[in-house]
MDTraj code that builds the backbone (N, CA, C; nanometers):
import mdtraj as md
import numpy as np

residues = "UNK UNK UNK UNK UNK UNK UNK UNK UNK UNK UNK UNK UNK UNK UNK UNK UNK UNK UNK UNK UNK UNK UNK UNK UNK UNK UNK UNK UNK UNK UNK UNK UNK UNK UNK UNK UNK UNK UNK UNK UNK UNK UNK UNK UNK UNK UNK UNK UNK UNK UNK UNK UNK UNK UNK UNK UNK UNK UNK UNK UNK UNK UNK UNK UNK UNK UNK UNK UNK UNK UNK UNK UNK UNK UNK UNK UNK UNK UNK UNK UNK UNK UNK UNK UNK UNK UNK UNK UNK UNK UNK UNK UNK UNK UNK UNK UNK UNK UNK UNK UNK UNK UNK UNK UNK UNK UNK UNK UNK UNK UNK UNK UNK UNK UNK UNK UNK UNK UNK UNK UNK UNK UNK UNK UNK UNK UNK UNK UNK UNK UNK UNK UNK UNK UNK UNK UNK UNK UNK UNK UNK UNK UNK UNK UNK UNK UNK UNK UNK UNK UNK UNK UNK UNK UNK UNK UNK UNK UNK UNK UNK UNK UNK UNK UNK UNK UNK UNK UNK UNK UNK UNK UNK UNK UNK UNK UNK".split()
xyz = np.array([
    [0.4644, 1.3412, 1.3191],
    [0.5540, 1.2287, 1.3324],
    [0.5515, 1.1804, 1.4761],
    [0.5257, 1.0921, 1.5356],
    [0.5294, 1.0065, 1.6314],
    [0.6423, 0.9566, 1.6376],
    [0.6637, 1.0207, 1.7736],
    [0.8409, 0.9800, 1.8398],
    [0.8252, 0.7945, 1.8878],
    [0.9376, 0.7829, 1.8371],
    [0.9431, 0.5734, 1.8853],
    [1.0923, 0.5669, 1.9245],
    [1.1536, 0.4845, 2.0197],
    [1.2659, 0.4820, 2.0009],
    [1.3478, 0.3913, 1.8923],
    [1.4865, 0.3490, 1.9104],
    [1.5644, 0.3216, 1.8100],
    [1.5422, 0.1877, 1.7634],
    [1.4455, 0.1094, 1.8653],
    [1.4572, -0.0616, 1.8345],
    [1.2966, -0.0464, 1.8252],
    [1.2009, 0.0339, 1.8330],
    [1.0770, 0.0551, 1.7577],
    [1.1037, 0.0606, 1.5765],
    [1.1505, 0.1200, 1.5723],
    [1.1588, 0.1931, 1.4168],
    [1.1332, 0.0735, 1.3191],
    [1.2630, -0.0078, 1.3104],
    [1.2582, -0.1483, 1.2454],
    [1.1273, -0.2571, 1.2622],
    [1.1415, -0.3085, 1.3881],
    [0.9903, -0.3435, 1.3938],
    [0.8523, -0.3162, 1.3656],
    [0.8611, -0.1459, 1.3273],
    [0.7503, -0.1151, 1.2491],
    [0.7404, -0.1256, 1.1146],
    [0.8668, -0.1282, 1.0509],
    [0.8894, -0.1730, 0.8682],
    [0.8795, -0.2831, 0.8907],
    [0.9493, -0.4276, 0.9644],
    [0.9150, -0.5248, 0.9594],
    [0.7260, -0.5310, 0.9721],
    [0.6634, -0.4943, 1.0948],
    [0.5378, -0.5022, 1.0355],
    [0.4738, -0.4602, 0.9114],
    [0.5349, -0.3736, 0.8777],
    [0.4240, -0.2635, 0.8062],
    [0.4567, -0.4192, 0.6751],
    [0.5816, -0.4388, 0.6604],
    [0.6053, -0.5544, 0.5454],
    [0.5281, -0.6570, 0.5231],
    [0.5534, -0.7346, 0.6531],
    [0.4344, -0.8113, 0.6813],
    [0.2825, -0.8402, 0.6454],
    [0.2587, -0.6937, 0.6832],
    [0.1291, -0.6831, 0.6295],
    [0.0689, -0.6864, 0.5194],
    [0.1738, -0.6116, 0.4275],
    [0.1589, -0.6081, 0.3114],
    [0.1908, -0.7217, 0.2063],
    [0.2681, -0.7952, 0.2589],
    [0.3330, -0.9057, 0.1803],
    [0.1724, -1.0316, 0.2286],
    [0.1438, -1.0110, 0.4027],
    [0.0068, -1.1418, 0.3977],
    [-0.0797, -1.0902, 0.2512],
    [-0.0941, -0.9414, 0.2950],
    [-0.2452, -0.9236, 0.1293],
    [-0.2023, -0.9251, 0.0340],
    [-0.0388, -0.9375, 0.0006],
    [-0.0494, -1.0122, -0.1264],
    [-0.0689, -1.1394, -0.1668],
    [-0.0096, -1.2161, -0.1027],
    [-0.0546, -1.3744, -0.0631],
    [-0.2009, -1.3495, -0.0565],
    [-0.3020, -1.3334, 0.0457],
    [-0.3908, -1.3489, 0.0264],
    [-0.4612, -1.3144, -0.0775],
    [-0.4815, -1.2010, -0.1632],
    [-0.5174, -1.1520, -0.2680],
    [-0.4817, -1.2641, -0.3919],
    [-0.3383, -1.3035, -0.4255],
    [-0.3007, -1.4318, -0.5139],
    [-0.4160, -1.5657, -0.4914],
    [-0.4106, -1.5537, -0.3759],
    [-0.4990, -1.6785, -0.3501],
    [-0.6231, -1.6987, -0.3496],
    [-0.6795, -1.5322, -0.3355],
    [-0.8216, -1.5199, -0.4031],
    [-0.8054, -1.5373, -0.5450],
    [-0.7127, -1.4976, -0.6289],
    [-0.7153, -1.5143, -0.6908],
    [-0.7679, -1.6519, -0.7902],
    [-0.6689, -1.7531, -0.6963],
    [-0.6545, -1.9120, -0.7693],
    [-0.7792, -1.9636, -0.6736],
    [-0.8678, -1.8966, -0.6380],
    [-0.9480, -1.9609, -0.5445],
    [-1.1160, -1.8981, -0.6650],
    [-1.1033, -1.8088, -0.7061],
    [-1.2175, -1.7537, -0.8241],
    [-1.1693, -1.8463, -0.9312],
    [-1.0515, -1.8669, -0.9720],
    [-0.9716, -1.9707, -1.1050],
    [-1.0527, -2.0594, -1.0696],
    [-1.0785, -2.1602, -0.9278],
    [-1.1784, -2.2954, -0.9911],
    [-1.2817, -2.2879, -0.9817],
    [-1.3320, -2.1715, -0.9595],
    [-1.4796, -2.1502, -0.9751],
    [-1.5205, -2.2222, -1.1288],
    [-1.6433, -2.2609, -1.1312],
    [-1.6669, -2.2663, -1.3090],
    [-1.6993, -2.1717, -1.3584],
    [-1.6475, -2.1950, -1.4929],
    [-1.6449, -2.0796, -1.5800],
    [-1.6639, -2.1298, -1.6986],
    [-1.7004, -2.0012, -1.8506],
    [-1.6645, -2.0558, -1.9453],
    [-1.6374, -1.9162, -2.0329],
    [-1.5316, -1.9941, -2.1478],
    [-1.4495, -1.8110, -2.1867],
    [-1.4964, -1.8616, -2.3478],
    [-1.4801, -1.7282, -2.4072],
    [-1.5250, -1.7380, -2.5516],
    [-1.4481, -1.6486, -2.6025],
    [-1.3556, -1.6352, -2.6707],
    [-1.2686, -1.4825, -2.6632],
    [-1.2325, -1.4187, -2.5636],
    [-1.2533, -1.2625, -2.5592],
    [-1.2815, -1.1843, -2.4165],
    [-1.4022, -1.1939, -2.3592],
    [-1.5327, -1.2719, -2.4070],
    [-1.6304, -1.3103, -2.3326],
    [-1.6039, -1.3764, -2.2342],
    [-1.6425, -1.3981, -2.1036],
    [-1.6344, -1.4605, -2.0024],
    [-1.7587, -1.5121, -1.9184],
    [-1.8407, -1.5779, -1.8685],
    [-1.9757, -1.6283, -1.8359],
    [-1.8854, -1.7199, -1.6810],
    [-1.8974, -1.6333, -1.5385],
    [-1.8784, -1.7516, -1.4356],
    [-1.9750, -1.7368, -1.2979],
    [-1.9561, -1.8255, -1.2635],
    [-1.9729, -1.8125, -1.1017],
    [-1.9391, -1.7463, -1.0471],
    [-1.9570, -1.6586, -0.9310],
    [-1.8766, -1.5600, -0.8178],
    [-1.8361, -1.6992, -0.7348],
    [-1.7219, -1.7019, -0.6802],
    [-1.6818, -1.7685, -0.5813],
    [-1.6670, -1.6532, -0.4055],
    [-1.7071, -1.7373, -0.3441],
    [-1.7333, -1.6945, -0.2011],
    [-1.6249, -1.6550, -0.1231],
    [-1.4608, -1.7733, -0.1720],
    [-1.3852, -1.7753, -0.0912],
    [-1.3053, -1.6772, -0.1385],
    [-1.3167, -1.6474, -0.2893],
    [-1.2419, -1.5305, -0.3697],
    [-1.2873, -1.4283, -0.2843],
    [-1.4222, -1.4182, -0.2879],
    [-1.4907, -1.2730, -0.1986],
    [-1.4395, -1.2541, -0.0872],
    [-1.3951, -1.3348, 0.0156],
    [-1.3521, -1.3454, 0.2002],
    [-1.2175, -1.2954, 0.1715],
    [-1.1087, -1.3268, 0.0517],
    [-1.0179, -1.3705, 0.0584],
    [-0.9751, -1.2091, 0.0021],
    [-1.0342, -1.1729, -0.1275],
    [-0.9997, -1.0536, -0.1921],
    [-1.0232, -0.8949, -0.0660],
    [-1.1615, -0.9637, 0.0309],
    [-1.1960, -0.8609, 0.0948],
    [-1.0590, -0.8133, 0.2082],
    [-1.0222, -0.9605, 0.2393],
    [-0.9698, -0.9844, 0.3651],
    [-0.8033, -0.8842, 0.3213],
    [-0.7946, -0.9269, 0.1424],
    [-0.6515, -0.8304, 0.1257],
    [-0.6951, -0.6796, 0.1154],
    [-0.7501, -0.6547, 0.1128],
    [-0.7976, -0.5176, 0.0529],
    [-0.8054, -0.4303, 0.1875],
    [-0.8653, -0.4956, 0.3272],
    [-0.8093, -0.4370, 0.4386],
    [-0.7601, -0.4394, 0.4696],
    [-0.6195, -0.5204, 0.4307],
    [-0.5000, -0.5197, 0.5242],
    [-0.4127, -0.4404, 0.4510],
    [-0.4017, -0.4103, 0.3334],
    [-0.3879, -0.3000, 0.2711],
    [-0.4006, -0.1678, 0.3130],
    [-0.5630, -0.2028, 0.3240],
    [-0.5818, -0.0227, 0.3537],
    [-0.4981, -0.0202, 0.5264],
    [-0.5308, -0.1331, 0.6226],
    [-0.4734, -0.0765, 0.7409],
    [-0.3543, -0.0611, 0.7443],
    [-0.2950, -0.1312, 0.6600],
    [-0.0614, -0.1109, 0.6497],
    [-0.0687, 0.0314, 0.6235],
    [-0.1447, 0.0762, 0.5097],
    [-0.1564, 0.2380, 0.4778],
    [-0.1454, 0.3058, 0.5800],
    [-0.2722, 0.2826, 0.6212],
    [-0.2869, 0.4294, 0.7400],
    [-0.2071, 0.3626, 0.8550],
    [-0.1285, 0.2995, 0.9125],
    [-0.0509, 0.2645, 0.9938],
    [0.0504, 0.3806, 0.9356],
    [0.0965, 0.3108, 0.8514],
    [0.2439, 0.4111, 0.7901],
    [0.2657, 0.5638, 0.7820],
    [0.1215, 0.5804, 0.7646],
    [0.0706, 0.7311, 0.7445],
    [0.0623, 0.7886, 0.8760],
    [-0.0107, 0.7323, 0.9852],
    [-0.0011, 0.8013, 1.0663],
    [0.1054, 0.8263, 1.1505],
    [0.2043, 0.6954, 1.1584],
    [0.3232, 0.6936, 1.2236],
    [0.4544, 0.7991, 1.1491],
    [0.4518, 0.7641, 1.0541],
    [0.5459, 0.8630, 0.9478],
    [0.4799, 1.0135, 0.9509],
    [0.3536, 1.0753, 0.9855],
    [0.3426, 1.1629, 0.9759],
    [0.3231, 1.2405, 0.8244],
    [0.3097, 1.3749, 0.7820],
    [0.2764, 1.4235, 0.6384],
    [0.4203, 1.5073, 0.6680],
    [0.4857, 1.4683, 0.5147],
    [0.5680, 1.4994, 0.4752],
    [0.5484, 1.5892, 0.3411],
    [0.5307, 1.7028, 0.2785],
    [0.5053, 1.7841, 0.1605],
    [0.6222, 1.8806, 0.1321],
    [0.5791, 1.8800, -0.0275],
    [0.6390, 1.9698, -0.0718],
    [0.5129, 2.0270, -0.1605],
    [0.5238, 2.1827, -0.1420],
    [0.4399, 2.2500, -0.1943],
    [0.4421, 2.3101, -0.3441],
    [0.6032, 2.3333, -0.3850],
    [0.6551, 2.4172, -0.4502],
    [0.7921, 2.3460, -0.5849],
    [0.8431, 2.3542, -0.6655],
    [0.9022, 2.3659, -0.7250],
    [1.0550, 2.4366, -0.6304],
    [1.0860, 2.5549, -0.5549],
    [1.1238, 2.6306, -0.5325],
    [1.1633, 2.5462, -0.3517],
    [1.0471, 2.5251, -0.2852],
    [1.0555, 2.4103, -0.2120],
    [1.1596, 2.2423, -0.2096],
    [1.0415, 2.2336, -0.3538],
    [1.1372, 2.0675, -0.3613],
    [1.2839, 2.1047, -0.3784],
    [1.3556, 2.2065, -0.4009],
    [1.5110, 2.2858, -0.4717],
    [1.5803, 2.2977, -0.3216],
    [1.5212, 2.3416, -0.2025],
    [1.5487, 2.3634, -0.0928],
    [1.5885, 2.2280, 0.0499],
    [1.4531, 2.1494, -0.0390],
    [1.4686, 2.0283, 0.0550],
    [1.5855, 1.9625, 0.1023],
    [1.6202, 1.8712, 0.1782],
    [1.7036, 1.8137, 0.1827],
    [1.6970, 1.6437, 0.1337],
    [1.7668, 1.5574, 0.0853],
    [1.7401, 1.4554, 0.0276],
    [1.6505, 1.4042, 0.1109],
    [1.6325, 1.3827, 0.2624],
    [1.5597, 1.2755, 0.3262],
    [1.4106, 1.3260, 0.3118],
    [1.3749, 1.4544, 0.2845],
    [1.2574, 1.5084, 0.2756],
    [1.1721, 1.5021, 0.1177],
    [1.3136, 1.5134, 0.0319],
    [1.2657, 1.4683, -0.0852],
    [1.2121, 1.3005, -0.0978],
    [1.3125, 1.2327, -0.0870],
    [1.2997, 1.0790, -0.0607],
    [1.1601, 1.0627, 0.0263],
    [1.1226, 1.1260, 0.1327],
    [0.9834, 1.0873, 0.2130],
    [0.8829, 1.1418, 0.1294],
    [0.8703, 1.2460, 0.0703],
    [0.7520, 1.2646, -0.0367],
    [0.7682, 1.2300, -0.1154],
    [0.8744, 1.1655, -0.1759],
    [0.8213, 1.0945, -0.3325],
    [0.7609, 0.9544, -0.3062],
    [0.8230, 0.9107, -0.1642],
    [0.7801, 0.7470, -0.1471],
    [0.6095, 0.8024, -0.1047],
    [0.6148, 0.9021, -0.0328],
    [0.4132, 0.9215, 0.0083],
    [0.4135, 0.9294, -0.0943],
    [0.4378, 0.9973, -0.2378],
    [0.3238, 1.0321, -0.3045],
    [0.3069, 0.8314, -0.3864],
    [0.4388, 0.8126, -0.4361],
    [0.3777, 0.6595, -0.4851],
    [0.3496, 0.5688, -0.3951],
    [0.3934, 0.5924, -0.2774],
    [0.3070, 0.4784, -0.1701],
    [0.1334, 0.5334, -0.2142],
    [0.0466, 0.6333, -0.1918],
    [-0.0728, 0.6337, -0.2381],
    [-0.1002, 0.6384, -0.4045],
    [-0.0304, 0.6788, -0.4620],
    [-0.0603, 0.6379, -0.6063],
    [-0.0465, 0.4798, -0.6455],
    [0.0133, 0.3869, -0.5846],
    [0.0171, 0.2378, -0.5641],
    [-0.1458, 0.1960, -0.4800],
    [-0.1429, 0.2507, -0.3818],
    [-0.2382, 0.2497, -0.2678],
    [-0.3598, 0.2440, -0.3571],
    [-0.4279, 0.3434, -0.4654],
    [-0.5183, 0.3434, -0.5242],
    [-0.5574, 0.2681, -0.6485],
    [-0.4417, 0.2246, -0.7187],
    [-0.4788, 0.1556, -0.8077],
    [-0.4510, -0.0317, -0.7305],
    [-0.4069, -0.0540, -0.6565],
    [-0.3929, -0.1972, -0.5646],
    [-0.5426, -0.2132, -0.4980],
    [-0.5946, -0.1361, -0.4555],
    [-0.6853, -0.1006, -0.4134],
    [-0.8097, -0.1416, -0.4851],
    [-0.8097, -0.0726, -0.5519],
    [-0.8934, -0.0407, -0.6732],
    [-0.9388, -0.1702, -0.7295],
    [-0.7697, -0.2600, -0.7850],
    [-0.8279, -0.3776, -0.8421],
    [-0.8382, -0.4594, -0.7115],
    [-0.8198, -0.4878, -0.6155],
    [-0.8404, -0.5618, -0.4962],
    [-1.0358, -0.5561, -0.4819],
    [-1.0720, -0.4267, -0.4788],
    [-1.2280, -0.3935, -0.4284],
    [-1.2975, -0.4412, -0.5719],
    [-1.2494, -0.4306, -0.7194],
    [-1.3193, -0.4617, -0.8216],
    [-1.3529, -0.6307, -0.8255],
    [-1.2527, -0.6638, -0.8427],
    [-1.1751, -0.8200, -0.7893],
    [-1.2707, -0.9162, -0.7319],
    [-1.3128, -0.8313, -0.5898],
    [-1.3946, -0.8457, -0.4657],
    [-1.5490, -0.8420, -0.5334],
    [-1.5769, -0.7683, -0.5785],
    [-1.7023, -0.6889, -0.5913],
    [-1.7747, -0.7915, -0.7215],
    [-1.6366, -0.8540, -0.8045],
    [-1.7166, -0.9469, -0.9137],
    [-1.7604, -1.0958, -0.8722],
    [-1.6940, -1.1147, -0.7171],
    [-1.7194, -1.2437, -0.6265],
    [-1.8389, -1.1544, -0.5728],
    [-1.8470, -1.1164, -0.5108],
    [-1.9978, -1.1118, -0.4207],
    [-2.1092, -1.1040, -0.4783],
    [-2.1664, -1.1348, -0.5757],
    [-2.2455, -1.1527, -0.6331],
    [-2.3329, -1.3060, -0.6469],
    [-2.4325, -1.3251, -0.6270],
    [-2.4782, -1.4659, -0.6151],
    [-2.5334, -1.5562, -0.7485],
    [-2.5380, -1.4943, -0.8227],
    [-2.5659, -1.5908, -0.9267],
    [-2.4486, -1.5372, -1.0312],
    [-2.4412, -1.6158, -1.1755],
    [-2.3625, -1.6120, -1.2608],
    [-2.3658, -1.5150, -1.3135],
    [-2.2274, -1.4321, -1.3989],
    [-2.2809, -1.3460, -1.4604],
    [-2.1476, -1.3633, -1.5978],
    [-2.2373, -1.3029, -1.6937],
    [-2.1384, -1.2815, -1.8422],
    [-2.0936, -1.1344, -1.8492],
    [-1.9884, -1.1109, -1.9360],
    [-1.8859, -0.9692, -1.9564],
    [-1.7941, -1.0057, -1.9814],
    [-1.6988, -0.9087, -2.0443],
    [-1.5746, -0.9334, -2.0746],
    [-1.5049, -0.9653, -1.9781],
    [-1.4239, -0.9972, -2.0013],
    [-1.3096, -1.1075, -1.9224],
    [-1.2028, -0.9831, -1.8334],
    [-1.2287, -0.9768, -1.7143],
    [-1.1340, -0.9000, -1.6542],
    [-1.0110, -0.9090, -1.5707],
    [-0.9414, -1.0933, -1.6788],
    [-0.7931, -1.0722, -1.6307],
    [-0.7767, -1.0770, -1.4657],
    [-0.6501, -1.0851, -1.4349],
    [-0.6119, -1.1266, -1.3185],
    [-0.5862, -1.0300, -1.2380],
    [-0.7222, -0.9734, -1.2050],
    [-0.7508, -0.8362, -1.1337],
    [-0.6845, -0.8570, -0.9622],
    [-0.7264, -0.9694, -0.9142],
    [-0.6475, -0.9916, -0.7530],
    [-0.5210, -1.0298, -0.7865],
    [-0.4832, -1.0831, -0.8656],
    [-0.2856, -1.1269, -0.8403],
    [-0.2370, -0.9986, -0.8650],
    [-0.3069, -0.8923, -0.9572],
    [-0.1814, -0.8006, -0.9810],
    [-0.2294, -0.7368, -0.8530],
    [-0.3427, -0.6662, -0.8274],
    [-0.3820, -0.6543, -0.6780],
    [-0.3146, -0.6933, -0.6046],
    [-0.2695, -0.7737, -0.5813],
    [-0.1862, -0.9018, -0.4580],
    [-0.0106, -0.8080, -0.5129],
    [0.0104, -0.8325, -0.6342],
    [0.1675, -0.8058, -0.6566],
    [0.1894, -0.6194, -0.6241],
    [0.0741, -0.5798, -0.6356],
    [0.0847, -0.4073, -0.5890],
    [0.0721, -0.3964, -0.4735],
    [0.0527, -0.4885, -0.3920],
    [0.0848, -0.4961, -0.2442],
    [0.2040, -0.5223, -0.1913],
    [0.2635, -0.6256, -0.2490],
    [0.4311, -0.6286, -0.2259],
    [0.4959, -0.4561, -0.2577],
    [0.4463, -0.4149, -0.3558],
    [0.5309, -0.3055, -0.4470],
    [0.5003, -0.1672, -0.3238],
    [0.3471, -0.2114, -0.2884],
    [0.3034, -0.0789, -0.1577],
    [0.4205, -0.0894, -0.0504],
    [0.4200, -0.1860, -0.0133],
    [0.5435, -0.2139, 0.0796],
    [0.6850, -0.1963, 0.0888],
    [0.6769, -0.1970, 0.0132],
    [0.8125, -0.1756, -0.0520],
    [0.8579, 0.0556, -0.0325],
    [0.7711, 0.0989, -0.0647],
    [0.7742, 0.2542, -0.1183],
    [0.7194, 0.2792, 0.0210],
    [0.5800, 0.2004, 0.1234],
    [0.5830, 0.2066, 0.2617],
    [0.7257, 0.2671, 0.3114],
    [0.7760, 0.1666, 0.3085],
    [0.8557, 0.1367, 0.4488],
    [0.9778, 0.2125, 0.3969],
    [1.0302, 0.2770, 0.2649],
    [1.0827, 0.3373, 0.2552],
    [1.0555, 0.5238, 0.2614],
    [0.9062, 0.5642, 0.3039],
    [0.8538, 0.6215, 0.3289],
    [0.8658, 0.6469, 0.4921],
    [0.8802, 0.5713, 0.5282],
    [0.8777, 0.5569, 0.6823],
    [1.0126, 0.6040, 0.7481],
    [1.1184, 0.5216, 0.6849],
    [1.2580, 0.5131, 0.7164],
    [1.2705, 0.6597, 0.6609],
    [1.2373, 0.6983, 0.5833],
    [1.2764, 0.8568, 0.5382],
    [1.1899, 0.9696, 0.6340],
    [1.1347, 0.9456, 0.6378],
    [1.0364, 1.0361, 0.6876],
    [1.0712, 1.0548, 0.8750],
    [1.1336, 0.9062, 0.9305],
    [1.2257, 0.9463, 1.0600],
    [1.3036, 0.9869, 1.0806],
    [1.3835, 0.9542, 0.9372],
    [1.5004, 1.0593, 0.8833],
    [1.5427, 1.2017, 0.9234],
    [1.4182, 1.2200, 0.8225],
    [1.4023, 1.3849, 0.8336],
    [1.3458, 1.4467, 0.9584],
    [1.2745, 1.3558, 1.0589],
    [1.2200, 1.4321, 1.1691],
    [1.3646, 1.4602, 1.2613],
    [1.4412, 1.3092, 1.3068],
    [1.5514, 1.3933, 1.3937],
    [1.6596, 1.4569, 1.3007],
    [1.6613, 1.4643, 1.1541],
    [1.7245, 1.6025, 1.0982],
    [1.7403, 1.6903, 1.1673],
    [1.5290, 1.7206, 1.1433],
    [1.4872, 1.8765, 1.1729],
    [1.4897, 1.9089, 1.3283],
    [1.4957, 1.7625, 1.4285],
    [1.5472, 1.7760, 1.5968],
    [1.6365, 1.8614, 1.5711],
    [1.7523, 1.8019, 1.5181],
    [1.9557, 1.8208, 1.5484],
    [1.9317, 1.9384, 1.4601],
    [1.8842, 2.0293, 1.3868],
    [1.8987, 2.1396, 1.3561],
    [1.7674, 2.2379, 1.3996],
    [1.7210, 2.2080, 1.4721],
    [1.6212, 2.3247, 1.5806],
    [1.7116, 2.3056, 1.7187],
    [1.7742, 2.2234, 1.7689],
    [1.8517, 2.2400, 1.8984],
    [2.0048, 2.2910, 1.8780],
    [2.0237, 2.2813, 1.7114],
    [2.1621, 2.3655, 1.7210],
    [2.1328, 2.4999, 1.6825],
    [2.0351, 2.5559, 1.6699],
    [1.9434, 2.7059, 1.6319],
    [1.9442, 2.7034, 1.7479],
    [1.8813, 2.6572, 1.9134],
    [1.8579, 2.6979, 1.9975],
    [1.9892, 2.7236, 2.1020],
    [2.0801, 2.6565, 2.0577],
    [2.2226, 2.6660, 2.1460],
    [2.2206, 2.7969, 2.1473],
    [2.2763, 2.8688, 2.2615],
    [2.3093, 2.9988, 2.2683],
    [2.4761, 3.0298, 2.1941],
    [2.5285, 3.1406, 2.0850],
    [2.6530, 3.1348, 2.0794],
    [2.7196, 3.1536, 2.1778],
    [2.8482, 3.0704, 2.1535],
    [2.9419, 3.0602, 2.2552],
    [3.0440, 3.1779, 2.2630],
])
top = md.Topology()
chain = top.add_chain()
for i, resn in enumerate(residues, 1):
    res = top.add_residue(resn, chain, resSeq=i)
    for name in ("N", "CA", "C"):
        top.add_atom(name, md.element.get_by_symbol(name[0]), res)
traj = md.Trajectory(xyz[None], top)
């Protein structure tokens, strides 16, 4: 955990938000930016163009994603629970910081996931046919709001628990009176 002071803290959820809220916007907008590509649908058949700006646009969310991540991660530090017997012991702010890590990366991978697929069906230079794979960057884009969200409540918990564990290692170290 990386010590910040008291008017750091906020400004880093405000960023970390930020960030996450531009790649969803941007990701939406790859989205509607592959939409006027031409196309043509037949059922779940689908036959289109890769669009270029979908590709810049899907790529461009997909790293700002991954960097809000490891921002949060490294600043918040690893927070675990190992045990059953553990999680029983914790204290709420420690529980609250590992459940938001574990769905901040279980969000992280599937946002991800469709963000790079998303991406990967634009970069391609000529047309191609397959089933129709749906609005792979908007929900991409809307699991970026949702990353943000379990972020920054990851964060706020996880500072939580560090000056917890300060104010109860310096009242262990007081000598009795």
């Amino acid at each position: 955990m990386v010590k910040m002071g008291r008017t750091v803290g906020p400004l880093i959820c405000i960023f970390i938000m930020i960030m996450d809220i531009v790649a969803g916007i941007i990701a939406i907008k790859a989205e509607i930016a592959e939409k006027k590509g031409r196309y043509m649908k037949a059922w779940i058949i689908e036959c289109r163009e890769p669009s270029y700006e979908a590709y810049k646009l899907g790529l461009a969310a997909a790293v700002l994603l991954a960097l809000a991540h490891t921002i949060v991660n490294i600043l918040g530090g690893c927070v675990c629970i190992w045990s059953k017997e553990q999680l029983d012991k914790s204290s709420p702010n420690k529980q609250l910081a590992a459940c938001s890590l574990f769905f901040s990366w279980i969000i992280l991978i599937i946002a991800f996931s469709l963000l790079i697929i998303g991406t990967v069906t634009n970069s391609r230079s000529r047309t191609t046919c397959g089933f129709s794979h749906g609005h792979v960057l908007s929900v991409g884009g809307i699991l970026c709001f949702i990353h943000g969200l379990f972020s920054v409540a990851y964060y706020v918990s996880a500072t939580a628990l560090s000056a917890e564990e300060e104010r109860m290692l310096n009242q262990q170290q007081k000598p009795p009176a």
